[in-house]
LOTOR-312789 format. One record per residue: y, z, x of N, C-alpha, C, O, CB in turn; residue in three letters. Coordinates in steps of 0.2 Angstrom, whole numbers, plus 5000, padded with zeros to 4 digits. Each point is the difference from the previous one (the first is absolute). Glycine has a CB too. Layout:
# LOTOR-312789
YZXYZXYZXYZXYZXala...
***
This chain:
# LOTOR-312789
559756485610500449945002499849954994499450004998500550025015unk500849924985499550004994499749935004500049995006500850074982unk498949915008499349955002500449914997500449974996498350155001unk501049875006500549905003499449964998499550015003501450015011unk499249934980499449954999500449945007500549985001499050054982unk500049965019500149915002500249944996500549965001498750085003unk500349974988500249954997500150014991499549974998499949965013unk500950094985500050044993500349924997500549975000499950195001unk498849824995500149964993500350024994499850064999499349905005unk501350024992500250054994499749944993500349954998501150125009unk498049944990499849984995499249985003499849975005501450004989unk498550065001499149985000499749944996499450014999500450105002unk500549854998500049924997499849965003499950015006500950004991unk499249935002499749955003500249985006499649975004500250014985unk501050025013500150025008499950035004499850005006500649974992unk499850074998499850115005499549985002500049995006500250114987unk499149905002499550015003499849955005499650035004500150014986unk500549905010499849955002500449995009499849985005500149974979unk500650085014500350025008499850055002500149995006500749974992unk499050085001499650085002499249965001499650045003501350084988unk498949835008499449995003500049985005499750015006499949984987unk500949965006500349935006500250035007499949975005500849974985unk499550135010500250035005499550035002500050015006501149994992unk498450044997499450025002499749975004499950025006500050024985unk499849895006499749975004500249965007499649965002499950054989unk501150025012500349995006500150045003500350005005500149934991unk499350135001500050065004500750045001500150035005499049915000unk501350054988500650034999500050064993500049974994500449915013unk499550184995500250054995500549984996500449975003499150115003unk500549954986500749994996499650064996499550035000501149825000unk500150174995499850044994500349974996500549965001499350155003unk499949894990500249964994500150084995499650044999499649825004unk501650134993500250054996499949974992500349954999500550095011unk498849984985500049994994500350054996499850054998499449905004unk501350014995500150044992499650034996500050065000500749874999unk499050055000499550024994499650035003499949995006500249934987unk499350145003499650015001499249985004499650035003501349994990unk499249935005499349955001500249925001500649975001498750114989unk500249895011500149935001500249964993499850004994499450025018unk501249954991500549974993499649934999500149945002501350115000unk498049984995499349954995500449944995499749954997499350175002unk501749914999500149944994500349955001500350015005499850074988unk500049865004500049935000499449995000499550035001501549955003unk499049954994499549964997499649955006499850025006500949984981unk499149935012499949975004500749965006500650014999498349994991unk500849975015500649965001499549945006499450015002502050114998unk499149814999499649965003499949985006500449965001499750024992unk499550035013499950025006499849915005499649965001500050194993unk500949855008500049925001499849985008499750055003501449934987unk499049975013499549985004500450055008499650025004500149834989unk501050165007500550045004499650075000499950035005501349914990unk498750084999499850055000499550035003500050065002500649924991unk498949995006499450015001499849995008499450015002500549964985unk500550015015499949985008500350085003499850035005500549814996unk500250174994500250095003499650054998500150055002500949924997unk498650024995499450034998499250015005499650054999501149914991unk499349985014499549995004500250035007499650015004500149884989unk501050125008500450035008499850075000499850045005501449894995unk499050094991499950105000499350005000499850065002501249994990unk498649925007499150004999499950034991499650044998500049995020unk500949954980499450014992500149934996500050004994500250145004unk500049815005500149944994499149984998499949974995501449975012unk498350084997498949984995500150054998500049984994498949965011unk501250134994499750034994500549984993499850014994499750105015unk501149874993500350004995499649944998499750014994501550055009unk498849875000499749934997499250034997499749954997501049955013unk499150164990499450014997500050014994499549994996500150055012unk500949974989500350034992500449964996500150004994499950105011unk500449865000500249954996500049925001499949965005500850144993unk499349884995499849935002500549955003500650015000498750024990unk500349935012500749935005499949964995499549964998500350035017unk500950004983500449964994500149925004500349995005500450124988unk498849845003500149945002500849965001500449985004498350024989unk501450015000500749964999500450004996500050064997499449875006unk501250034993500550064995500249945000500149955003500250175000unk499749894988500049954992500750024999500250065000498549934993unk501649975005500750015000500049974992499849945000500850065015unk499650014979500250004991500650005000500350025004498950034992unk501149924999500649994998499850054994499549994997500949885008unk500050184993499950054994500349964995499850014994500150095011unk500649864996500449984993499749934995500249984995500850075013unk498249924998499949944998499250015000499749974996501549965009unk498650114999499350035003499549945002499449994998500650114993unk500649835014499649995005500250015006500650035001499149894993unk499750065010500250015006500349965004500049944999499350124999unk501149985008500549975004499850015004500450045003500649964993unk498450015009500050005005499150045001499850054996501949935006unk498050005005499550055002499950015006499949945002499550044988unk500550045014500050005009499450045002500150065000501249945003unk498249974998499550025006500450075005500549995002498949874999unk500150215000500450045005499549985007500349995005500150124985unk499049875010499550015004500349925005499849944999499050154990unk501549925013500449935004500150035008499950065000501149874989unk499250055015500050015007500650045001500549984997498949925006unk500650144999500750055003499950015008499650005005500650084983unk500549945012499849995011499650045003499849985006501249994997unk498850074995499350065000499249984998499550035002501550044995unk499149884999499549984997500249984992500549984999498750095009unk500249954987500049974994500550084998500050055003498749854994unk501650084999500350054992499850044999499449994999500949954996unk499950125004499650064998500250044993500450055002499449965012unk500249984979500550034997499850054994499849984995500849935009unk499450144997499550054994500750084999500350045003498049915003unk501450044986500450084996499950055002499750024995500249944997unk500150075012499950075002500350054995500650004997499349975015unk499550074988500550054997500350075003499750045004499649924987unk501350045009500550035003499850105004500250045004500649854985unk498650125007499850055000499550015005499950055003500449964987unk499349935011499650005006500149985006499750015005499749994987unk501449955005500050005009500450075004499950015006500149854993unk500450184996500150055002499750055003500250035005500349934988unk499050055004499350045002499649985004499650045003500549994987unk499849895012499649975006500550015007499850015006499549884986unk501650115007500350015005500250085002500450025004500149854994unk499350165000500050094999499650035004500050045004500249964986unk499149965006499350015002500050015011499850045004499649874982unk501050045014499949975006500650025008500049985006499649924984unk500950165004500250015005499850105001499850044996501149845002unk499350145010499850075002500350074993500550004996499849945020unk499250094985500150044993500750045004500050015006498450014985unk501950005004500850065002500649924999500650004998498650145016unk500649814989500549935000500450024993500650025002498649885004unk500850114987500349994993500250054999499550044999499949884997unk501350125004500150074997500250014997500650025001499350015003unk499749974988500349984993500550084999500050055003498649844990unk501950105000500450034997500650025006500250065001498949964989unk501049905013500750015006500449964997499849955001499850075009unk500849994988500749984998500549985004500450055002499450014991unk500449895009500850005005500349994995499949964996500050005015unk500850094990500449994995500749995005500649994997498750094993unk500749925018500650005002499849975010499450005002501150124987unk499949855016500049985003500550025005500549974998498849974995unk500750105015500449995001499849995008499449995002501150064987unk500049965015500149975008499950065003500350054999500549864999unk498650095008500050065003499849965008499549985002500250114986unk501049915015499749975009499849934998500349964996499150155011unk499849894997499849934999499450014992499649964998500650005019unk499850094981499650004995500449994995500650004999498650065006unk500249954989500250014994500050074995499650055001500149835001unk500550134994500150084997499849984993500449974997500850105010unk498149944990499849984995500150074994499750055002499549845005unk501150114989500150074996499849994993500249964996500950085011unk498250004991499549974995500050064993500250065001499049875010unk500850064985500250034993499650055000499849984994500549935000unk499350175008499749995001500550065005499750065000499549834994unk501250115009500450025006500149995006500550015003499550034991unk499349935007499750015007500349935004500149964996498750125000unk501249925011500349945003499649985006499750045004501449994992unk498949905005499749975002500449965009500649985000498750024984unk500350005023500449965002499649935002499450015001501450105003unk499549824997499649955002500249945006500649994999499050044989unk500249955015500049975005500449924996500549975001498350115007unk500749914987500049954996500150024993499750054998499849905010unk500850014988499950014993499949924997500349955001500550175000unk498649894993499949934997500350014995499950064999499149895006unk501350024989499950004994499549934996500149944998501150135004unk498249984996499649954996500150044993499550004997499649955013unk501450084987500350034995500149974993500350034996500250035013unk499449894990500249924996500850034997500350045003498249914991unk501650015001500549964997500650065001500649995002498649924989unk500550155008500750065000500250025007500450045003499250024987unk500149905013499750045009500850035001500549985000498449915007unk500850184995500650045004500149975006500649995002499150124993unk499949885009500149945008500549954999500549995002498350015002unk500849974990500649924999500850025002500449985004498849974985unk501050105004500650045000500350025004500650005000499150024994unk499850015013500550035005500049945005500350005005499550134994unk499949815000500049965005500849934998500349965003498050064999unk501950004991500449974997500049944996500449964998500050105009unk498849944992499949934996500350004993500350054997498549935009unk501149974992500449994990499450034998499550005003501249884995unk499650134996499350054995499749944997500449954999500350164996unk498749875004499849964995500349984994500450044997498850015006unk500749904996500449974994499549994992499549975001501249975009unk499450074986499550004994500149904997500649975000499650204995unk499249805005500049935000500349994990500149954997498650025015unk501250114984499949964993499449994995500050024995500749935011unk498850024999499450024999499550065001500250045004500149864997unk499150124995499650025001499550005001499949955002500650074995unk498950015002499149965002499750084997500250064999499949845017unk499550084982499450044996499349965006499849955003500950084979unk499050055017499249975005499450064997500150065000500649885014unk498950024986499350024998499449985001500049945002500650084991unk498750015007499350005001499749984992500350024995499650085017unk499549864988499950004994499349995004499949965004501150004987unk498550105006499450045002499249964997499750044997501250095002unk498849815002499549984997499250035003499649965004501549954992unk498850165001499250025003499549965001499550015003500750074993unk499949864999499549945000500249925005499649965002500150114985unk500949955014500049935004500649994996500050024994498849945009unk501849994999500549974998500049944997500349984995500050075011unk499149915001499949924999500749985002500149944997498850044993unk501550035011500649925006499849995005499950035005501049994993unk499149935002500049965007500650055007500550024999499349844991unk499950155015500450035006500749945003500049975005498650114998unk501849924991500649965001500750054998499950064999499449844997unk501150085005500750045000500349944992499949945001500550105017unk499749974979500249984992500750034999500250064999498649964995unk501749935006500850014997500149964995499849944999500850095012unk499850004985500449984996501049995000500350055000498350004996unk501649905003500850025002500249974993499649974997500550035018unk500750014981500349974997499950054993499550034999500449845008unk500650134988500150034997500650075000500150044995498749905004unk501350075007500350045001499750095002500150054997500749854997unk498550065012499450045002499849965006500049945001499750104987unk500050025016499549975003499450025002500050045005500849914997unk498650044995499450065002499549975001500049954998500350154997unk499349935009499449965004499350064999500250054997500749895014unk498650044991499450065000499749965007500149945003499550104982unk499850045016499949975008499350044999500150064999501349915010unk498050024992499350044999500350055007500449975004498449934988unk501050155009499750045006499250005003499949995006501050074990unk498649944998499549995002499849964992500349964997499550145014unk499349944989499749964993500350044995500149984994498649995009unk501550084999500350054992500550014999500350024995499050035004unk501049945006500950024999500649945001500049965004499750165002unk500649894987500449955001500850015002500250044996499049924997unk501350035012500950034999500249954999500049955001500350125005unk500049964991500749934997500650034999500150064999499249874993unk501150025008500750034999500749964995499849954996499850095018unk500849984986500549964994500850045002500350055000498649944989unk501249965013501049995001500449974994500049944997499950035018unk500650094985500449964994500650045001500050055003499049914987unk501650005006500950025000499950034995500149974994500749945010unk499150174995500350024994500749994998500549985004498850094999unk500749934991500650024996500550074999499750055001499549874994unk501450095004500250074998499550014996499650035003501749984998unk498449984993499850044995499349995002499650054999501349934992unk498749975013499450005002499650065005499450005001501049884997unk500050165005500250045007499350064996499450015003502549975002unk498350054991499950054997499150005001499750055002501649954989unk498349935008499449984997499850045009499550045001500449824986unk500450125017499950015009499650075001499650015004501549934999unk499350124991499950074999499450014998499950065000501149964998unk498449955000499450014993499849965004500349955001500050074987unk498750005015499649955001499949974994500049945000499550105011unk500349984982500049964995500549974998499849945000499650124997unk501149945003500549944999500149955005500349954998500250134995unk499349935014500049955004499349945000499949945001500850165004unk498949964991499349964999500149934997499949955003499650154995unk500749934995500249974995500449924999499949954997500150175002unk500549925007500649965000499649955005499849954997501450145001unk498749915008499649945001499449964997499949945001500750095006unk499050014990499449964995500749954995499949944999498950195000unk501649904998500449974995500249935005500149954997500450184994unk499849875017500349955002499449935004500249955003501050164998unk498049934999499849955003499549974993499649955001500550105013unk500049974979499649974993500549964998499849954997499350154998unk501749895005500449945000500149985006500649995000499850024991unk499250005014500049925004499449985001499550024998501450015009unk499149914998499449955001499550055005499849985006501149904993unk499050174998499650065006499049994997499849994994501750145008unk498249885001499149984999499950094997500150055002499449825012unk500250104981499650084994499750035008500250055002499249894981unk500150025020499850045007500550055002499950064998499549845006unk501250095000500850015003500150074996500250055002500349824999unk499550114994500350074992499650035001500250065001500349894989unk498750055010499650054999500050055004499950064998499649874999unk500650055012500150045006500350054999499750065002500349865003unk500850074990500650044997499750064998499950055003500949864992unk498750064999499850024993499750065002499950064997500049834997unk499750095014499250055002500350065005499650045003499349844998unk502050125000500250045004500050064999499850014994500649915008unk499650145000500150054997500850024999500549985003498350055003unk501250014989500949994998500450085005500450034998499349914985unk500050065022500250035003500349945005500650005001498750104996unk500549855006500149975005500649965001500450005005498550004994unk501249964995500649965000500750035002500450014995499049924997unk500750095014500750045003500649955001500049965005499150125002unk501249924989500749955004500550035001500250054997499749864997unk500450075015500450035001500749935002499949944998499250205005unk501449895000500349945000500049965010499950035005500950034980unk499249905014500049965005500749995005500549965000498549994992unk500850095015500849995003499649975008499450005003501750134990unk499649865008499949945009500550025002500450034996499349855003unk500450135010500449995003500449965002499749965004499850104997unk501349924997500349945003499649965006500050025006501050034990unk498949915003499749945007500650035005499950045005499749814988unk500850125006500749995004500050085004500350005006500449904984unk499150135008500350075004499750025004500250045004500150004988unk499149945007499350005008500349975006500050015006498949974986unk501749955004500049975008500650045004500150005006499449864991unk501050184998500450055005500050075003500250015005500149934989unk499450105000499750054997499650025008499949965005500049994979unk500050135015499550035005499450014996499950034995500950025012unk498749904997499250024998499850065007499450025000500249824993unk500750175011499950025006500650045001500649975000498549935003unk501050164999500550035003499950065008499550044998501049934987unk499650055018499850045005499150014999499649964997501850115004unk498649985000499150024999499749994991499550034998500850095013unk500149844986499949994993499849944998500349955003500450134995unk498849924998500049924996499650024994499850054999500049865012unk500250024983499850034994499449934999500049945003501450144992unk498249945001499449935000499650014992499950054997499849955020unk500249934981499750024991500649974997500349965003499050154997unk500749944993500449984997500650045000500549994996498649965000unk500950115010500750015003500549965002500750004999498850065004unk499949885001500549965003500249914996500549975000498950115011unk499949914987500149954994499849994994499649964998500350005010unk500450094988499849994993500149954998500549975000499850134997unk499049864999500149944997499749984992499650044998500449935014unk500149974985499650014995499449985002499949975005500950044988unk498749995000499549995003499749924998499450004999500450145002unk500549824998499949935000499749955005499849944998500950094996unk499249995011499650005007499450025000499649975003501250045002unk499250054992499450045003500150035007499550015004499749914991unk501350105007499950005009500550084999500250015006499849825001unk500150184991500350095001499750055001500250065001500449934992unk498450005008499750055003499949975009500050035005499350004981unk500649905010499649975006500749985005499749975004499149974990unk501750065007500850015003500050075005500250005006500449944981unk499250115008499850065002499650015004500050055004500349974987unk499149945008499650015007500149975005499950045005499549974991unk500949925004500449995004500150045007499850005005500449964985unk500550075006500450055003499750065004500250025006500549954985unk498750065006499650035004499650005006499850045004500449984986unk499649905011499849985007500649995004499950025006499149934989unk501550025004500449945002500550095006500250015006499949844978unk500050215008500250075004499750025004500350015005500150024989unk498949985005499550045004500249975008500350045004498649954985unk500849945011500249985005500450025006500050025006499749924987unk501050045001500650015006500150065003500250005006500449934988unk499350125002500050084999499750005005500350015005499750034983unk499149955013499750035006500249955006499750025006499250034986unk501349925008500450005006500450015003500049995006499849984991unk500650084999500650035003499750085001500150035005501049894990unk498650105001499750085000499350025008499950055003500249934980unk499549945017499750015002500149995008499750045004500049944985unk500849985012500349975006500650055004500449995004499349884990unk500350195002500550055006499850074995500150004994501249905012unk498450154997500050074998500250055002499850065000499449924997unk501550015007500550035005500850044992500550045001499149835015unk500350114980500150004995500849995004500249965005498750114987unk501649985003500949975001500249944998499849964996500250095014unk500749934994500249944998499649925002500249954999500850135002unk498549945004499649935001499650014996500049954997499950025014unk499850064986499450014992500649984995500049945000499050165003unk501349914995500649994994500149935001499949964995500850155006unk499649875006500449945000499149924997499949974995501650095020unk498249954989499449984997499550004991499549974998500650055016unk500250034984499850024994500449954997499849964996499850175005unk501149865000500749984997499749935003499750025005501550094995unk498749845001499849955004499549994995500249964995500050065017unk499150014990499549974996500250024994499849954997499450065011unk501150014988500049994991500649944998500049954996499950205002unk500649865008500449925000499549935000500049954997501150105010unk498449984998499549915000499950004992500249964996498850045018unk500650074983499749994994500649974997499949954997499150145002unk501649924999500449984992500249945003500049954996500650174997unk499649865014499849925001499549964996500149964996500350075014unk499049994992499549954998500050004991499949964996499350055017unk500950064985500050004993500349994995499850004995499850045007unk501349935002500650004997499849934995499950014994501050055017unk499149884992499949954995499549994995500149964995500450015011unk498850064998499449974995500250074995499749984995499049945013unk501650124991500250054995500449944994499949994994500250135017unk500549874993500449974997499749944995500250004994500650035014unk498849924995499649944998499650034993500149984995499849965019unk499650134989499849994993500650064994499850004995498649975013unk502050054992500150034997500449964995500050014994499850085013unk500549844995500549964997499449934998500149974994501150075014unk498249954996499649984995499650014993499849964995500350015015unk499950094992499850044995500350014995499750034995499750005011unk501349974992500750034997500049924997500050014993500850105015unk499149834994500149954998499649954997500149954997500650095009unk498649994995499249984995500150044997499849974995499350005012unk501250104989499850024996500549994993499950024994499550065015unk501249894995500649994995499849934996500249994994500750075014unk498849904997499749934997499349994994500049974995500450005018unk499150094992499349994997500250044992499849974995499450045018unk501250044986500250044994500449964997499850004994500250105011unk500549854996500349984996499849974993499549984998500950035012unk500149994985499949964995500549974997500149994994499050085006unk501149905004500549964996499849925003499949985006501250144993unk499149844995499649924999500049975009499549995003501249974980unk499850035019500249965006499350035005499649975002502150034997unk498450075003499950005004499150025000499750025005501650004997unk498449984990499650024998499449915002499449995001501550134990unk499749845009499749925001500149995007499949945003500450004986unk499950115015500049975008499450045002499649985004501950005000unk498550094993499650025003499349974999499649985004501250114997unk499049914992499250004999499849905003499549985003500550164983unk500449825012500149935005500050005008499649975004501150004987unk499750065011500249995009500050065003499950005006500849924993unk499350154998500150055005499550045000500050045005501049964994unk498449994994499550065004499449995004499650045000500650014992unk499849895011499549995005500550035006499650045004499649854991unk501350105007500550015004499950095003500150025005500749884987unk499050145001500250065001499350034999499950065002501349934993unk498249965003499550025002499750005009499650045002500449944985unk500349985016500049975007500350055002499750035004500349864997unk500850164997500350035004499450075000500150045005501449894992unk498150084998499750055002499450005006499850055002500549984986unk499649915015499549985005500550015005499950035005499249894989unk501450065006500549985007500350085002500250015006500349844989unk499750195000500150055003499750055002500350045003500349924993unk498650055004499650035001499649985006499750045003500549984985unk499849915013500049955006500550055006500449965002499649914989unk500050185012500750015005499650065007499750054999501549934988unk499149985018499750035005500450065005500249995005499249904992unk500650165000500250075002499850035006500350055001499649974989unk499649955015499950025005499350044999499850004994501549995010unk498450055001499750055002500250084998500550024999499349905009unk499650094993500350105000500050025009500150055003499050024981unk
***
């Protein structure tokens, strides 16, 4: 007979994991399917804001994580084309939880602190879904690989290609134009920055550094290639290069450049940067029968916010929740287990339909501003708009998601 999961996550990412604990620690089994071999350790840092960390404290690993990285006071905002500053905001201010909490993690350990933490057999790497079909009230998951899967539920935490999204009929991602390169820069002796968030915008760029602890530094850099610029994207040396060459003619601090300089030439990866239409969330299925998609399945954004990890956690308490409600609250299985599974994933893409939309269109439109470089808008922003957009990174991280 073949064998029926309860609950099949499709990606070991930062929602996967993060939902497969969420339901863990509600006393709800799931299996989580990975592509790949192993746990997908690559990317760099990402910034872990006050939202997040309240969902990090639900799964029970947000202190070990705060053991390793440092809590970033506040964030200096530079004008690159003039190299003064436009703006600086205290993080450490009251949020409705308490004070601000905001630190670089690196992407690898929180992967490995939310792994750690869930039942061993949960993750079963080199699973592929390559297809999706209808069986009764289940799902028929058919994996590359040949073998097939059936599930009560299906999540897609699969990011931007997600096969879920597809069968659920969302729009594909859209590519913004832009791109982002990101990197570590390794000091054995100490960095010496100050535990601050550092941006730079204007020039037709925008890149920031952010310490993780005493020795490690991430930083990142967005920019509009060119047809003829495209190619440098291919070559961590030429990407190196190319922005060492774009931050020594601008108003960028020899400190700033050095960071570049100390990177390893492996690191600077650019790939290009895509979003999911705002607009298509609010028609769009985030939620369909026994299906829903969460991450960057569901909100691919750029990252001018900071909030596409911490969005993603989010979603993992906010599902957990609804989910063990309905799983938990009837085990007669059939159409009263169905019709409640279909229920509880509708509560979830209710409550996630707009703060989805909110940040993905805020973020689409801080990055078009902060990047720009052209005269007009280069004098609204670094005058009137970057205290504006330094606040919007307190205000959206500010947001109250409920309980697990």
């Amino acid at each position: 007979m073949e064998a029926i999961e309860d609950v099949v996550i499709i990606g070991a990412g930062i929602a996967g994991l993060a939902t497969a604990l969420g339901l863990h620690r509600k006393g709800v089994r799931s299996l989580v399917l990975e592509s790949s071999e192993s746990l997908r350790a690559a990317g760099f840092g990402l910034t872990v804001w006050t939202n997040a960390w309240r969902v990090l404290d639900a799964l029970g690993v947000g202190e070990a994580l705060r053991q390793s990285h440092v809590r970033l006071q506040g964030v200096t905002n530079t004008s690159a084309t003039s190299g003064a500053r436009t703006s600086q905001l205290a993080f450490m201010t009251q949020a409705r939880s308490g004070e601000h909490d905001v630190r670089c993690v690196r992407r690898s350990i929180l992967l490995e602190n939310l792994e750690n933490e869930l039942p061993l057999g949960t993750i079963r790497y080199s699973s592929k879904v390559v297809a999706i079909e209808e069986d009764g009230y289940f799902k028929l998951l058919h994996l590359a690989d040949g073998s097939t899967l059936k599930t009560k539920v299906l999540i897609g935490c699969d990011g931007v290609n997600s096969v879920v999204a597809k069968w659920l009929g969302l729009q594909k991602p859209r590519f913004t134009g832009r791109s982002a390169s990101r990197g570590f820069a390794e000091f054995p002796n100490g960095h010496g920055f100050k535990p601050e968030f550092v941006q730079y915008f204007g020039n037709g760029f925008r890149t920031g550094l952010l310490p993780c602890n005493e020795k490690t530094v991430y930083w990142f850099f967005t920019w509009t290639p060119s047809e003829q610029e495209k190619e440098v994207e291919e070559s961590p040396i030429k990407m190196k290069q190319y922005i060492l060459s774009k931050l020594k003619h601008s108003k960028v601090s020899e400190e700033y450049i050095h960071v570049i300089e100390m990177s390893e030439l492996s690191n600077p990866v650019s790939a290009p940067l895509r979003y999911r239409w705002p607009f298509s969330l609010l028609w769009g299925d985030i939620s369909k029968e026994n299906v829903c998609v969460a991450g960057d399945a569901f909100h691919p954004m750029t990252p001018d916010l900071g909030q596409g990890g911490c969005s993603a956690l989010e979603d993992s308490i906010v599902l957990a929740r609804c989910l063990s409600e309905a799983l938990l609250g009837n085990h007669n299985g059939g159409a009263t287990e169905y019709d409640k599974i279909k229920k509880g994933l509708e509560k979830y893409s209710k409550e996630r339909r707009w703060r989805s939309f909110q940040l993905i269109a805020t973020a689409y439109i801080s990055g078009r501003i902060q990047q720009s470089d052209g005269a007009i808008m280069g004098f609204l922003r670094d005058k009137f708009l970057s205290s504006m957009m330094a606040r919007l990174l307190l205000e959206r991280a500010d947001f109250d998601f409920g309980v697990l």
